[in-house]
N, C-alpha and C positions, 0 to 999 in steps of 0.2 A: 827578585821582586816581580820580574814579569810572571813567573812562572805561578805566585805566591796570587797572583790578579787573576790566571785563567783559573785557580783552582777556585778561589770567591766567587767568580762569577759563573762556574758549572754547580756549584752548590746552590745558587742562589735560582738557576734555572729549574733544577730538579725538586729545588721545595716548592718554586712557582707550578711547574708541570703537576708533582703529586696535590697538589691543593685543587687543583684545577678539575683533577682529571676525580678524586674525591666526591667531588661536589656534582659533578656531571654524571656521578656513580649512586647516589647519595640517592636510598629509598625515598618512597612519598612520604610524608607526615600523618600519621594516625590523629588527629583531633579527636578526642572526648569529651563530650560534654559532662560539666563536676555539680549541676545546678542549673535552673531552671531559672531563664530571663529572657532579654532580648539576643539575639546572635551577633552580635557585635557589643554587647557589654558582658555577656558573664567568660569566666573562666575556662578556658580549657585546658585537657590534658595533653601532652605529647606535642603541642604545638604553641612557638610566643604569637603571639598577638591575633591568635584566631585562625578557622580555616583560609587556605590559601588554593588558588588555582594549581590543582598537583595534589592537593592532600585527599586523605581517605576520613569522611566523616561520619561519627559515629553517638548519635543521638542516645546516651544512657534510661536508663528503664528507670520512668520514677520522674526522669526528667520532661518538661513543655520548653521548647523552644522555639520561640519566637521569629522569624525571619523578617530581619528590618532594615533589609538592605539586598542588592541584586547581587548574584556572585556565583562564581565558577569555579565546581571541587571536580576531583576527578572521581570518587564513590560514595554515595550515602547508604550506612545503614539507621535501621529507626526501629529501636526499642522502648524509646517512651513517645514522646510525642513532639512535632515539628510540624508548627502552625507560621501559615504563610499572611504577614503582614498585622501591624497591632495599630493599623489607623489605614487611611482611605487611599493610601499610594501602592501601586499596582507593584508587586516584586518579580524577579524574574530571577529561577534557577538554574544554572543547567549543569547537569553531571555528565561529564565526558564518559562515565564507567559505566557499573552497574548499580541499579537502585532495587536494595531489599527490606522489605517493613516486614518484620518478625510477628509470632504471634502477640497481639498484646501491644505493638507498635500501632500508631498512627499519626497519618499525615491529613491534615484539614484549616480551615478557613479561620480568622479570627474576626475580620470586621466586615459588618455590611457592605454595600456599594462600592467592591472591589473587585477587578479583573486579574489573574496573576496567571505566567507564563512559566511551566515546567518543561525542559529540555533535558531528551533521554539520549546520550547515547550506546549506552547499551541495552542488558537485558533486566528486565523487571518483573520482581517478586513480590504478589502481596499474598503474605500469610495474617495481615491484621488489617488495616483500616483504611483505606485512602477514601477521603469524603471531599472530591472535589467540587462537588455541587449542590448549592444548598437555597441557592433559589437567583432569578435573574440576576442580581445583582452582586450574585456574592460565588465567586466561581473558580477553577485552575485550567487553563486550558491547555493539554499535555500535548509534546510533539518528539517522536522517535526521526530522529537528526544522526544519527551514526550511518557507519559506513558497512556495509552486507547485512547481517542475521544479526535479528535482535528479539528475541524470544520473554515473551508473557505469560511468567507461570503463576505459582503459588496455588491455598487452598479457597480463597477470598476473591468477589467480585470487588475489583475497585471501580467507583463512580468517580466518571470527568464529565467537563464540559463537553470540547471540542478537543475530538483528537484527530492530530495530521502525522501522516507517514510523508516523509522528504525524499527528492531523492535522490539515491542511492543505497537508500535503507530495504531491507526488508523485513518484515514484522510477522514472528510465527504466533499465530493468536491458539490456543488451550483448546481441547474438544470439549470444557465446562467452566466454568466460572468466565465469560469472555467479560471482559469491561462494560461497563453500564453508560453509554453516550448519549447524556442527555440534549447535548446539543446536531452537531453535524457531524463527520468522517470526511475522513479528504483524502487522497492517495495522490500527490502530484505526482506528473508528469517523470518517472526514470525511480518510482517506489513503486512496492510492492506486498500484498499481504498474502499470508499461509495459511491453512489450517490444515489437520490430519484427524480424521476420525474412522471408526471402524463402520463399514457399512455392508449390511445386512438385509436383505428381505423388508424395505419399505421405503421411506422418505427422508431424507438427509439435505439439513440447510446446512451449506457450510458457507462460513463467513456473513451471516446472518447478524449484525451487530445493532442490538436495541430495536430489532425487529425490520424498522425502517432507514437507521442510521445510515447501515453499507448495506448493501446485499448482493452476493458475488453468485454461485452454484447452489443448485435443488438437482440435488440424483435420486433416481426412485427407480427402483428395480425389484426384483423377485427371488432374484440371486447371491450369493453371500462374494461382494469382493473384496473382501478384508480391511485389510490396512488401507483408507485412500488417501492422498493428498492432491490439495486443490491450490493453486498459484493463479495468482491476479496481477497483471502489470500493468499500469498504464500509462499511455506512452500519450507525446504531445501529438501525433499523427500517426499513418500507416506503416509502422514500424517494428509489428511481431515478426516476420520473418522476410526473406529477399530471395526464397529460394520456391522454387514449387510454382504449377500454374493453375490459374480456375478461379484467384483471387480478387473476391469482388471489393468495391467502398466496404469497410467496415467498420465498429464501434472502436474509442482510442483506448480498448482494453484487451490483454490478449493473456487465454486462458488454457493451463497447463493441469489437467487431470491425473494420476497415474493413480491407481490399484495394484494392489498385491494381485486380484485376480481379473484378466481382461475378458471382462464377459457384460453383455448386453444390456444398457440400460437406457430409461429415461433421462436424459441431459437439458436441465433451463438453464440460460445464461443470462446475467443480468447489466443491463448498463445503464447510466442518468442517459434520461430522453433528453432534456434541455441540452446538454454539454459535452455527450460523450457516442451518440448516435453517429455523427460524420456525418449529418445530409442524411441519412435514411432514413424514411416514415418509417412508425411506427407498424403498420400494418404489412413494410416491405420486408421487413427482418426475415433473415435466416439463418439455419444453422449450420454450419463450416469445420469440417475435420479436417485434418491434415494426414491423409496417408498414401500410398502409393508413389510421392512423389509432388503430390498435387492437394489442393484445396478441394474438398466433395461435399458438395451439399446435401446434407440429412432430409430426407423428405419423409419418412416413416412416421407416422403421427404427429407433423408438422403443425404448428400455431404458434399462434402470436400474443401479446397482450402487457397490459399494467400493471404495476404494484406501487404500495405506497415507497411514501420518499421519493416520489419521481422519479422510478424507475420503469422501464420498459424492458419486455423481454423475449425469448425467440426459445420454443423447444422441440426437441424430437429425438426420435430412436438412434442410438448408435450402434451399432456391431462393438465396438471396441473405442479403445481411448487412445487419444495422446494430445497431440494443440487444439482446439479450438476454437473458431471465429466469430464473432456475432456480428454478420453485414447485413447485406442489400442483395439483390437477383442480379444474377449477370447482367449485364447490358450487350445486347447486340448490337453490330453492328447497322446502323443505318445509313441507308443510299438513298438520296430525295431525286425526283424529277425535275432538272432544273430547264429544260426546252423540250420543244417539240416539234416534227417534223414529221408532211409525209411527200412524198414522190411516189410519179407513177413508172410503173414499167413494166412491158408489154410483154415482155419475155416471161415474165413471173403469174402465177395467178393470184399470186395473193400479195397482199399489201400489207409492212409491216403497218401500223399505227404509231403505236406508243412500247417504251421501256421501261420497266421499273422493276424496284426491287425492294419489295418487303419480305422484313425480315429475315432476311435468307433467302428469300422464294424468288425465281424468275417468273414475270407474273404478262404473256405478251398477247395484247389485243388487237384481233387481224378482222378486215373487213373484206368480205371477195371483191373481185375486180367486174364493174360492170362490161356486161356481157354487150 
């Protein structure tokens, strides 16, 4: 009998264990949409009672679907069409995965005076339609919330409100079709944006978004340096690097160049004057490479000035590429006069006055000794 008990209850573990361990094994859910409604009432395929946080959704061609409720999938694709909200309450998506709209897919707006919240964490394809802004009141505001590289391809510009990079993210933006940002760009503080384009013998905006949206590097040169890539980070304080000396206050943005070919060119760097300068005027800005060991200020065709979107900016000649900084002018050390003394002595013919020390300079005023 005993014996007849341990064997029930090793059987009865083992089908607990395989059920278990099944289920914790157990693909996403593919959802298809079978018909055209709200997303919480029509049918789907492959999944009971609707997509679920985990599942893979997949909007069918032919189909409009509705979004009338907030909710968390882990991929959408979008072959016919996925309209976000069908009355005046504000929706919120977020896809933990990748989000691809096919040709002939679209994703856009259903009712007036509505605000709605798309959350990307991975990478985003549009080969069809995203029409997330269609006038003040009626809008999607997207945000890449994943964690490293999250890359924006397709053949199609998508139109958003406001897009925000979070961080930990970073966001490889296309060298054509970049997003259309009717509204603002934001890069918090530990995000990050990319771009790579080939440059050649003239003037290259990269990360130029809606003109005035973002605006990261302008290289203009004479020379062919290929393949470049430009990285942008910005950070909550002075915290591009900890190593190297000559580091003056600088903007809370730190900027990583590389070309296939390191040759010569004009470098503008751009930062928000209200919020991202650190204490530097506008007219103090300069430009900062990192090589030798040390921070070196660019002084070769050095200037200063504005752009729109409130941006301020600092440029000039580089020999070559790698980090650089948009600060301030060193600051020297200074030494004030805080007393003053004088004594006579007879031994001496001259008599000191006064000490002081500008800028570096010992600077001493002596008066002869009456005769």
């Amino acid at each position: 009998m005993k014996n007849l008990v341990t064997i029930i209850t090793a059987l009865v573990w083992l089908a607990t264990t395989t059920v278990a361990r099944s289920a914790l094994a157990a693909p996403a859910a593919t959802c298809t949409s079978t018909e055209s409604g709200n997303w919480t009432d029509i049918i789907w395929d492959g999944c009971v009672g609707g997509p679920q946080s985990g599942d893979q959704v997949v909007i069918a061609a032919g189909n409009t679907v509705t979004l009338d409720t907030s909710t968390t999938i882990l991929s959408l694709t979008v072959n016919g069409t996925l309209r976000f909200g069908n009355d005046t309450t504000s929706r919120t998506l977020v896809v933990t995965g990748d989000v691809a709209i096919s040709s002939g897919g679209t994703i856009d707006i259903s009712k007036d005076k509505t605000g709605h919240a798309f959350n990307l964490g991975g990478n985003f394809t549009s080969n069809g339609t995203f029409d997330g802004y269609q006038n003040k009141n009626r809008y999607i505001d997207v945000m890449f919330d994943g964690t490293g590289q999250q890359i924006i391809g397709g053949s199609s510009t998508p139109a958003l409100n406001d897009l925000t990079i979070d961080s930990g993210s970073r966001v490889v933006f296309p060298a054509a079709n970049l997003p259309d940002v009717n509204g603002s760009m934001t890069v918090n503080p530990g995000g990050a944006a990319q771009q790579t384009q080939t440059v050649n013998n003239g003037t290259f905006n990269f990360l130029q978004i809606s003109t005035s949206a973002y605006r990261g590097v302008d290289l203009t040169t004479a020379n062919n340096l290929g393949s470049t890539t430009v990285g942008i980070t910005t950070t909550a304080g002075e915290g591009c690097t900890t190593s190297g000396s000559g580091s003056p206050a600088y903007a809370t943005r730190c900027y990583e160049i590389t070309p296939t070919n390191n040759l010569t060119a004009t470098v503008r760097l751009y930062a928000l004057t209200d919020t991202q300068l650190n204490g530097v005027t506008q007219a103090n800005l300069r430009l900062y490479r990192y090589a030798a060991g040390g921070w070196q200020q660019l002084t070769t065709n050095a200037s200063t000035g504005s752009a729109s979107g409130g941006y301020s900016y600092a440029q000039a000649e580089t020999p070559g590429f790698s980090a650089f900084l948009l600060g301030g002018p060193a600051d020297p050390t200074a030494v004030r006069l805080s007393s003053f003394e004088a004594q006579s002595q007879a031994a001496l013919p001259l008599l000191p006055i006064g000490l002081t020390l500008l800028t570096g300079t010992f600077v001493l005023f002596i008066r002869r000794r009456a005769q």
